[in-house]
Residue, then its C-alpha position, 0 to 999 in steps of 0.5 A: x500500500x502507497x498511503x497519500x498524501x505526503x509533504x513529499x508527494x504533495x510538493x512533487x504534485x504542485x510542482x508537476x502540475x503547475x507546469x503542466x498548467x503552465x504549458x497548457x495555457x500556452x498550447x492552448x493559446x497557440x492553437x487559438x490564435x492559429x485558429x482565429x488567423x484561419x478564420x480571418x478568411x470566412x470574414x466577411x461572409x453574411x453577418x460573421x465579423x471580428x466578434x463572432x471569430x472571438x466568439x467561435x474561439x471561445x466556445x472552441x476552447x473546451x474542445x481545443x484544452x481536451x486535444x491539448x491536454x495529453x501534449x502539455x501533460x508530457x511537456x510539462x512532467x518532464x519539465x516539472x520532474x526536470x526542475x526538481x532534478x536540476x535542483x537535486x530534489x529528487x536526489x535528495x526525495x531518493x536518498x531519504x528513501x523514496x522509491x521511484x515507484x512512489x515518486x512515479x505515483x505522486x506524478x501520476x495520480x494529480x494527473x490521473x485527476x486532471x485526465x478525469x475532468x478532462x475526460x468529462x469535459x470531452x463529453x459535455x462540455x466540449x461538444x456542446x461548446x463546439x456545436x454551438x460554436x458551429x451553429x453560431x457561424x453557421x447561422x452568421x455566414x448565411x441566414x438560411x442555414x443552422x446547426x442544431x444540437x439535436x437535430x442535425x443541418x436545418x437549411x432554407x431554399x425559398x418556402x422549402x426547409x431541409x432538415x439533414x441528420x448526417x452528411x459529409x463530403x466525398x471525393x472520387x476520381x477527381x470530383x468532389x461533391x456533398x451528401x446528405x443522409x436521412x434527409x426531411x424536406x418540408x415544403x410550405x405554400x405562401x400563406x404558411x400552410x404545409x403542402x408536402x413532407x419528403x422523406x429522402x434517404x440520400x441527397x447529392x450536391x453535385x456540379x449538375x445540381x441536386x439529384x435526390x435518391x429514395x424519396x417518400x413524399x407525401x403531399x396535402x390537398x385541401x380534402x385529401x393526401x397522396x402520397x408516391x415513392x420515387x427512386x431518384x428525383x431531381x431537386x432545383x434548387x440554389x441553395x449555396x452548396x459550399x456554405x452548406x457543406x462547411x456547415x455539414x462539416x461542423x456538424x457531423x464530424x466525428x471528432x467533435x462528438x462525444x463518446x455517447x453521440x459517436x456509439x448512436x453513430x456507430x449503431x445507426x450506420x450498422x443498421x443501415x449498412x454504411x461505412x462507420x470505421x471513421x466513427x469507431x476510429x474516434x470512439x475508441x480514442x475517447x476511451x483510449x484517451x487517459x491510456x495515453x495520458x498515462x503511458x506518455x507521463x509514465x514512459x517520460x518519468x525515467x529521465x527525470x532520474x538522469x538525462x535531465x538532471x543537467x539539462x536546461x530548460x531548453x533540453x526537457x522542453x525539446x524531450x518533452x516535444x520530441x516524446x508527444x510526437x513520437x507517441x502521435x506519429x506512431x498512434x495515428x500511423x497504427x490507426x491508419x493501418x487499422x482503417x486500411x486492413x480493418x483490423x480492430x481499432x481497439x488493438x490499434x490505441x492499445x498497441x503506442x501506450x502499452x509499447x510506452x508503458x513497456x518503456x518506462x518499465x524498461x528504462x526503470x530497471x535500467x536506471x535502478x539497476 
């Protein structure tokens, strides 16, 4: 048993954790700004101006602090851990009898909280806020179009109202074009009475206009109501394709959605015999997601005991960086071998933190031997 806490413990934990807060503010800060520069281009466009881009970077914050975190966790431990060993704490924590396991433990477990409510943040907060934020700029770029929370792209073309739950743009032998799943198109007369409902099961924006595939629509008559299926129908419409699928895209891509979102995602395209590889990719990071946070810290912690000792700040921050990009590089490289010969992607987040965490161990009985 490791009783906690200790003043040893405790003074590792606000060292540790100060810094790490310190670096992530700081990756934090960086990705907005480098976000608002790109947002600079879509001024202009309707009614989104300077205030709405702060505003969209606001309610991206949550989102871009859950990406950030297992970065400046790595960063900042190692730089944490690096100032107690420039300053021979730890020789001195190790000569009074701390074990590196006990040392590791009071790294881990301040972490192991922040991860928590970074985890908790990524599946309410985050979403939430970036769907939002989503809507926001959807609804400012164009007066006709708006991202719901629950109900998917909402878009107006004259008296029609489109209502998509799922979309995407796809590409192919040099064409590009946007689909739209699960589509409802309600169209209204000028008095504001309901003249039809169309239930269409895939709509494609392509360069020839807007071609409509298994539609269902049921049309209102005064005294009676018709109702015809069609295989495929062709849609005229002027509805700003581009805007529309900017707007698509914020709404449903996956890695904005949260772990329970994601699984209803996973489900509905089973069911219906579509690709869901994309979906079950950033499910299974989310769960995957303090695996990492762990594996990084842990697989860094020995060099506090050494390398770092002499080393400046300089040198634990570039360790720091090379660690988390290693990690990355090899994690995204394993996903995508796992998209491309489909083997399951639970093997593919499992393989990087358990090799790190093989590491750390390695490197432990090496320092210790």
């Amino acid at each position: 048993m490791m009783p906690f806490p200790k003043i040893h413990d405790l003074h590792v934990a606000r060292v540790v954790v100060a810094t790490v807060l310190l670096v992530w503010v700081v990756l934090v800060g960086l990705d907005a700004v480098l976000a608002a520069v790109d947002e600079i281009d879509d001024m202009g466009q309707g009614n989104y101006g300077f205030v709405s881009v702060l505003t969209y970077i606001v309610y991206s914050l949550p989102r871009r602090a859950y990406t950030m975190f297992p970065t400046a966790a790595v960063i900042g431990s190692l730089m944490g851990l690096g100032q107690l060993a420039a300053t021979s704490e730890l020789t001195a924590l190790r000569a009074l009898g701390v074990s590196r396991r006990r040392l590791s433990f009071s790294v881990a477990l301040p972490l192991a909280l922040l991860t928590g409510l970074m985890m908790f943040s990524g599946e309410t907060l985050g979403p939430g806020a970036q769907r939002s934020a989503d809507a926001m700029k959807a609804a400012a770029r164009s007066n006709d179009m708006i991202v719901a929370r629950y109900s998917g792209l909402w878009a107006r073309e004259g008296n029609t109202f489109l209502n998509a739950r799922d979309g995407r743009e796809r590409s192919e032998d040099g064409q590009s074009w946007l689909e739209l799943d699960d589509v409802r198109m309600f169209e209204f007369d000028d008095d504001g009475r309901l003249e039809s409902v169309a239930q269409v099961g895939l709509a494609e924006h392509r360069s020839d206009g807007w071609l409509l595939r298994g539609v269902r629509r049921v049309t209102f008559e005064e005294r009676s109501v018709a109702e015809v299926h069609v295989d495929e129908e062709r849609w005229e419409s002027r509805l700003d394709a581009a805007a529309l699928a900017a707007s698509a895209g914020g709404a449903f891509r996956p890695r904005y959605m949260s772990a329970a979102e994601l699984g209803q995602g996973i489900d509905y395209r089973k069911r219906n015999g579509l690709d869901a590889s994309e979906y079950e990719e950033h499910y299974w990071a989310r769960w995957f997601y303090p695996l990492n946070v762990l594996a990084l810290c842990l697989a860094a912690i020995p060099f506090a005991f050494g390398s770092l000792r002499s080393g400046g700040l300089g040198r634990r921050l570039f360790v720091g960086v090379v660690f988390a990009l290693l990690f990355w590089l090899l994690q995204n490289q394993v996903a995508k071998l796992a998209a491309v010969y489909g083997f399951d992607y639970r093997i593919a987040y499992a393989v990087p933190p358990l090799l790190m965490l093989t590491v750390s161990w390695l490197l432990f009985r090496r320092r210790s031997g």
